[in-house]
C-alpha positions, 0 to 999 in steps of 0.5 A: 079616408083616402077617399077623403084625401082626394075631394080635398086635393082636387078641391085644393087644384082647382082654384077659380083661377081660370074664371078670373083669367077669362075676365081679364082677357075680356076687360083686356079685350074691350079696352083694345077694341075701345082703342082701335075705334077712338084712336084710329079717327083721331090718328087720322085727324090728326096726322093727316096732311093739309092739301096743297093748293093746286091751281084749276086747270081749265078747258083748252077751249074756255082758258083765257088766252096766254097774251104774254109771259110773266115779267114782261112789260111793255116797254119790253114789247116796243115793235120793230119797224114792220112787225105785226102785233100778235093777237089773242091765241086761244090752242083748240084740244088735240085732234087725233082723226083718221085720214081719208086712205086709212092713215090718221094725223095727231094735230095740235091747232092754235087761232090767233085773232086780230086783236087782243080780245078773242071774239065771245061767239068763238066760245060758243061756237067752238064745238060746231068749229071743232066739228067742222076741222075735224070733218075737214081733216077726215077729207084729207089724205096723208100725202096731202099733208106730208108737203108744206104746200098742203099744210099751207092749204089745210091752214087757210081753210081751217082759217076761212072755215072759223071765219064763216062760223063767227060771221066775220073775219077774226082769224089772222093766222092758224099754228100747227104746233103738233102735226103727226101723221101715221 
């Protein structure tokens, strides 16, 4: 009989407990799973911000040249007794070159031409022109131009150098608006 007594109470012990445990643990699991695919494309859909506008910024060398300040009308630009109108000015990329004696010159260069409207053979000449100043400025040597007068000098053949590639005289003047030398 005691051998009775303990089939019985072992049978009592192990109820099916454990297999329904498994079942909700994998239903649990599944539905977990079920969120985590469907809820985090959603989410992001959802919470993500629109783009802001943000302007094209285009090429030094395609850009339309900045002719005048916003909020400035004509009456406004009324010249003074002798003073010449500015033309289009159209910046070149930063030239960064090594000189001839081991130094280099971090330039920024500017064209202003003769009239309001840039030349379209600048356009497509700008990269032999770049080409051009920038085995000019390998000629030079840092003490060349350290010295105003050789700044001078470097302005007019740059000056001269656009004006035989366009085949005319287009180029009035030529800025340096960064000039660093190493």
């Amino acid at each position: 009989m005691a051998e009775e007594e303990k089939k019985e109470a072992a049978e009592v012990e192990t109820p099916e407990v454990p297999h329904r445990g498994k079942r909700v643990a994998v239903a649990v699991a599944g539905i977990v799973g079920l969120l985590i695919v469907v809820g985090v494309p959603a989410g992001y859909f959802l919470l993500k911000e629109e783009p802001k506008e943000v302007e094209e910024v285009t090429p030094a060398m395609s850009a339309e040249p900045q002719l005048k300040p916003e909020g400035i009308d004509d009456a406004e630009e009324q010249l003074e007794e002798g003073e010449e109108p500015l033309g289009a000015i159209v910046p070149f990329d930063t030239f960064l070159v090594n000189l001839s004696g081991g130094k280099y010159v971090r330039a920024q260069i500017q064209v202003e031409f003769e009239t309001l409207d840039v030349p379209r053979r600048f356009y497509t000449r700008a990269v032999p022109i770049r080409d051009s100043i920038i085995s000019l400025l390998t000629q030079m040597t840092a003490e060349n131009l350290e010295t105003l007068k050789g700044k001078d000098k470097l302005r007019a053949e740059i000056r001269s150098l656009i004006n035989a590639a366009l085949r005319k005289e287009e180029v009035k003047r030529v800025y340096f608006t960064q000039f660093v030398i190493q």
